[in-house]
C-alpha positions in Angstrom: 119.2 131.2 110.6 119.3 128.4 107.8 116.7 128.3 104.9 115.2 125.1 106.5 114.5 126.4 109.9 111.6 128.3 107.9 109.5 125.6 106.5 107.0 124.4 108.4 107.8 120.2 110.1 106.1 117.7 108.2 102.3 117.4 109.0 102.5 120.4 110.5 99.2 121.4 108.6 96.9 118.8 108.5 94.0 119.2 106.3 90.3 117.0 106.7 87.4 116.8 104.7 84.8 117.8 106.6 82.7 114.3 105.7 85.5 112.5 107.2 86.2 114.2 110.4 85.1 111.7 112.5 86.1 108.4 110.6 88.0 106.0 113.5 91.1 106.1 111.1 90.9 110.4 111.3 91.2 110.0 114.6 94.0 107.6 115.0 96.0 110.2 112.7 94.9 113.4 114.6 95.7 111.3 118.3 99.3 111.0 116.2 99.7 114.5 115.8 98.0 116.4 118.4 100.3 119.7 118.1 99.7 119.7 114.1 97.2 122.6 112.9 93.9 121.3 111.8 92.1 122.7 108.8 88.4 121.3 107.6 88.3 121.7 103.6 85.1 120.6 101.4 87.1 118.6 99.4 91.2 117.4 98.9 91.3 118.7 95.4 90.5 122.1 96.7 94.4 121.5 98.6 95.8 118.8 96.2 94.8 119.7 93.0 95.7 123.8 93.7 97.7 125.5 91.0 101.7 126.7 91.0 102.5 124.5 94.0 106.4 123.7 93.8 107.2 120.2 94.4 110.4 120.5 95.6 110.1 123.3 98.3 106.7 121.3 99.3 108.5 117.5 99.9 110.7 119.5 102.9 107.5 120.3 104.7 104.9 118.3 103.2 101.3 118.8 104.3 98.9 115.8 105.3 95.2 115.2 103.7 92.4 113.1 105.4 89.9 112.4 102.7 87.5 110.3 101.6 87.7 108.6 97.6 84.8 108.9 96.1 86.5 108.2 92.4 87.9 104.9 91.1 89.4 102.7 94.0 90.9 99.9 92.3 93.0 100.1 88.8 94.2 97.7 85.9 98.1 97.0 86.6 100.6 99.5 84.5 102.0 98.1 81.5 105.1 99.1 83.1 104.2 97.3 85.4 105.5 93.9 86.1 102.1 91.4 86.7 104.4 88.7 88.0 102.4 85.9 85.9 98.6 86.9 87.2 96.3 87.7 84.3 94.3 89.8 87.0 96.8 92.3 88.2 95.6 95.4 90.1 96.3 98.3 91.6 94.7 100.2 94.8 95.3 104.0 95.8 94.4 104.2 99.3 97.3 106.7 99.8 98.7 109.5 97.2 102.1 110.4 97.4 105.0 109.6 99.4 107.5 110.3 102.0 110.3 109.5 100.3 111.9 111.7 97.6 113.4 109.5 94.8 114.8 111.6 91.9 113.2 109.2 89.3 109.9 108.6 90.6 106.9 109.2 88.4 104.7 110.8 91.1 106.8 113.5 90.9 105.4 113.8 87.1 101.9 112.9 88.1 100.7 115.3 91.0 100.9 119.2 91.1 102.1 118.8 94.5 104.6 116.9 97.6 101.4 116.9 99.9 100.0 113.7 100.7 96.5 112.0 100.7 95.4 109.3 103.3 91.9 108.2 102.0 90.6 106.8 105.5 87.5 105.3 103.9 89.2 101.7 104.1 86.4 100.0 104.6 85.0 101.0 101.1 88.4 99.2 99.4 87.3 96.2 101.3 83.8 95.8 100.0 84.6 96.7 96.3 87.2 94.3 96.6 85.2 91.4 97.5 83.0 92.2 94.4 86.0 91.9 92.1 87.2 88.8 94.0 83.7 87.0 93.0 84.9 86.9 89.4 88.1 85.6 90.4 91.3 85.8 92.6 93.4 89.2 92.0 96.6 90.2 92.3 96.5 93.6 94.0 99.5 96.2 94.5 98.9 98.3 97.3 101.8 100.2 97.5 102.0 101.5 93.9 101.4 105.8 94.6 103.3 105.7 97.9 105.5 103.4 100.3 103.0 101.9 103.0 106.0 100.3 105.0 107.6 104.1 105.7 103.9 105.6 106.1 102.6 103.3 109.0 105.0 105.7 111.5 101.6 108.0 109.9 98.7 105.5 109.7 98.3 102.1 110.6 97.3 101.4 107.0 98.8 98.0 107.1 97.0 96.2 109.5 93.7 96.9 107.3 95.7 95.5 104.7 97.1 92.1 106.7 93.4 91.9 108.1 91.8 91.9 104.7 94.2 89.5 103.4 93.6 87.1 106.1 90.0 87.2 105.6 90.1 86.5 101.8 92.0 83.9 100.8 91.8 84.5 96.7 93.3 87.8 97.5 97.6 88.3 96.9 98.8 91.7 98.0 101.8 93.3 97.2 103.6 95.3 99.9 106.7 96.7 98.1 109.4 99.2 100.2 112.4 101.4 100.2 112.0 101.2 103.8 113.9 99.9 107.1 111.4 97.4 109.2 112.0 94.7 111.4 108.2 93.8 112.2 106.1 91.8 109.5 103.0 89.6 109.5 103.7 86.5 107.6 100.4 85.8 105.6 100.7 83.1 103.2 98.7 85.7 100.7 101.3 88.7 101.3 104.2 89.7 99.4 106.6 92.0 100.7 108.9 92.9 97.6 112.3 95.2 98.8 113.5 97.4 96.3 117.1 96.6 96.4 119.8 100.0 94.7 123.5 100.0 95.2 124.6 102.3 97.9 125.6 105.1 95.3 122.3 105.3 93.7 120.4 105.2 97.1 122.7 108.2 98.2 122.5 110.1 94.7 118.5 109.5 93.9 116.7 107.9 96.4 116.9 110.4 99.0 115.5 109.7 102.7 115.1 105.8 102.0 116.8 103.3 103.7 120.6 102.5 103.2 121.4 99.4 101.5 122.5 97.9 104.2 119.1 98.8 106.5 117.1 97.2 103.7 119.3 93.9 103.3 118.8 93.2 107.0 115.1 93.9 106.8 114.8 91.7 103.9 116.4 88.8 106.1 114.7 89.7 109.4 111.4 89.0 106.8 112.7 85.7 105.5 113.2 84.8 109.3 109.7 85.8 109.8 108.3 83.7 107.5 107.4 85.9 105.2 106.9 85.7 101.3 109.6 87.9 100.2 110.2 89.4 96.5 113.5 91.2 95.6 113.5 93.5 93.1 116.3 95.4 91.7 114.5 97.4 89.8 114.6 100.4 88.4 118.3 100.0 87.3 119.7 103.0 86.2 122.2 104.6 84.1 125.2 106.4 86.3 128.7 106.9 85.5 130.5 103.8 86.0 127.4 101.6 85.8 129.5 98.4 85.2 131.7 98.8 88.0 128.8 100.4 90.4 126.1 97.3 89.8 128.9 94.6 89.8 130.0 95.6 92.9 127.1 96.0 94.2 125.9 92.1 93.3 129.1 91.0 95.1 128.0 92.5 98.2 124.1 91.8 98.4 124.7 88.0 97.0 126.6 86.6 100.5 123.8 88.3 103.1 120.9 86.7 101.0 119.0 83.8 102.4 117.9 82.4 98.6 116.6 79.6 99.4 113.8 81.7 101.2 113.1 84.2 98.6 109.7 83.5 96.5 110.6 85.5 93.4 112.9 88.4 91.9 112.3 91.0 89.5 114.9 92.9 87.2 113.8 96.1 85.1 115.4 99.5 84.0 114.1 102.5 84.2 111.5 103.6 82.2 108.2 106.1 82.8 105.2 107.5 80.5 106.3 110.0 78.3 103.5 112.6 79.8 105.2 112.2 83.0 109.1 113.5 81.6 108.2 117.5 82.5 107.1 117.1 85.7 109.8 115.1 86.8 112.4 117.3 85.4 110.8 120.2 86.8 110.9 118.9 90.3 114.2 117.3 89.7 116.4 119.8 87.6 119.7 119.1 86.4 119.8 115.6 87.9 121.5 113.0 86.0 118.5 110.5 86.3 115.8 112.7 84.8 118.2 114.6 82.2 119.7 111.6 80.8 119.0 111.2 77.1 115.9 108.8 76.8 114.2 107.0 74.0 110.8 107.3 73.4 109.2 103.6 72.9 105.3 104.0 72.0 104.9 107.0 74.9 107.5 105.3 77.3 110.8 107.0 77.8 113.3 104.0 78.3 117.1 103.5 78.3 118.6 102.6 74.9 117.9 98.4 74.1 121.0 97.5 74.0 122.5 99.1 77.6 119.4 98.1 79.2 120.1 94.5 78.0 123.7 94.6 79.4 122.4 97.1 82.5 119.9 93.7 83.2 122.3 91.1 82.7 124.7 91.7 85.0 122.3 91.7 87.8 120.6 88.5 85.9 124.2 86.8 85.8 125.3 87.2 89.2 121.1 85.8 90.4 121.7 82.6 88.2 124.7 81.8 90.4 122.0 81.2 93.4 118.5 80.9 92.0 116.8 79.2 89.4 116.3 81.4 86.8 112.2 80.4 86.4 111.9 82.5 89.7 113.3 85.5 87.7 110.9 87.6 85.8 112.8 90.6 84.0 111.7 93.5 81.7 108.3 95.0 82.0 106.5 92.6 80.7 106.6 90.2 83.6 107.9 87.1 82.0 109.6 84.1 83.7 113.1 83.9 82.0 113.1 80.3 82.3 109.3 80.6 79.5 111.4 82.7 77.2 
């Protein structure tokens, strides 16, 4: 008998606040997973926040929370962050967590655990929302603490999303994926942004996401759709052979684009909050993406100025061969290329 026929499926254990048992969005979860073991609990700290969880042997049998947020729902845009241009750039966290298991991400650094957090209370999101969007229209980023494309298999999270957007016009959301999909809603006021890695680095660090390949044709089934569509290759990341790797990887994902239907593209390398570093190395030991040799840049740990400048430029030089480079923005500060 294998080590893995021991863990418990995913969502086997499926743990709801008590306050929320009820909520139309609990029950399209629970109708999901009827076979799944349901446990009431007072409140998702009591499960999320629990000391000496292990990361790692949690993400292969993650639990599921149903919760209500009762804390902050909406949050000023990371530094790291790329704002795209818009001075009001936010943030929401309807879901913490995510199914995938990317070496490098900085969840990993940020929660005690793998388990993950639906807050069903949508409808809360909506209405504090609308308040914000009196002083203004808002750039919001709704899938910044998890992947919402992979999680709708979970929760129909999405068509909240699509349904708000269509309502409120002042409102941009930002779906961005490592996921396969071949079904999207093309709102004028929705960009979905594909995270685009070379083959090697999807196989070495971005485990259970999609192949390249899965996530070039989603990216043109979208463009088909009508969609507004955002590439960005970003994080890029140091690996042996880095030159050879990310050239060769341009030369394969420049033919399949449609770029004349792409709305923007973002370039960055990887870099994450300094407070972040042990908890991603503990859940990730011995891997080349979290042990490599950082600097530390006012709390940020980045690669070294000068790689990163050549580790951007040749995915920049091979995207001003097909698209004007104002519709570039690299580095995290979110600046066109084209004001620089």
């Amino acid at each position: 008998m294998s080590d893995k026929s021991l863990l418990n499926k995913p969502f086997e254990h499926i743990y709801i606040e008590e306050g929320v048992k009820d909520h139309p969005m609990t029950l399209q979860v629970l109708a999901r997973y009827e076979s799944s073991k349901r446990i009431y609990i007072r409140h998702y700290k009591d499960v999320f926040n629990r000391k000496n969880q292990n990361f790692r042997a949690q993400s292969m049998s993650r639990s599921l929370i149903l919760a209500k947020n009762t804390g902050n729902l909406i949050f000023k845009g990371s530094d790291m962050c790329q704002d795209h241009g818009n001075s009001r750039f936010y943030y929401a966290t309807s879901v913490m967590n995510c199914l995938f298991d990317c070496d490098y991400c900085f969840l990993k650094g940020m929660y005690p655990t793998a388990d993950i957090v639906i807050f069903v209370n949508l409808e809360d999101y909506a209405s504090k929302i609308r308040d914000m969007l009196q002083e203004g229209p808002m750039y919001l980023s709704i899938s910044y603490d998890t992947d919402l494309l992979a999680l709708n298999k979970v929760a129909d999270l999405l068509s909240f999303w699509t349904d708000l957007a269509l309502k409120e016009k002042d409102l941009t959301l930002e779906i961005r994926t490592k996921a396969s999909c071949d079904v999207f809603e093309p709102v004028p006021n929705i960009i979905y942004s594909f995270t685009l890695s070379p083959q090697k680095v999807i196989s070495s660090y971005e485990k259970h996401t999609a192949g390249l390949n899965s996530r070039l044709q989603s990216v043109i089934k979208a463009c088909e759709e009508g969609c507004k569509v955002r590439l960005c290759f970003d994080p890029v990341v140091y690996i042996n052979g880095w030159e050879e790797c990310y050239n060769s990887f341009m030369d394969e994902v420049i033919p399949q684009i449609p770029w004349d239907k792409i709305t923007d593209i973002s370039v960055g390398t990887f870099r994450i909050s300094k407070e972040y570093q042990k908890g991603l190395r503990s859940s990730c030991p011995m891997s080349a993406v979290t042990e490599y040799p950082y600097i530390n840049e006012g709390g940020y740990l980045k690669i070294d100025n000068e790689l990163a400048a050549g580790m951007r430029e040749i995915i920049v030089a091979g995207l001003r061969e097909v698209k004007d480079e104002k519709y570039i923005f690299c580095d995290s500060d979110g600046s066109f290329l084209g004001d620089r």
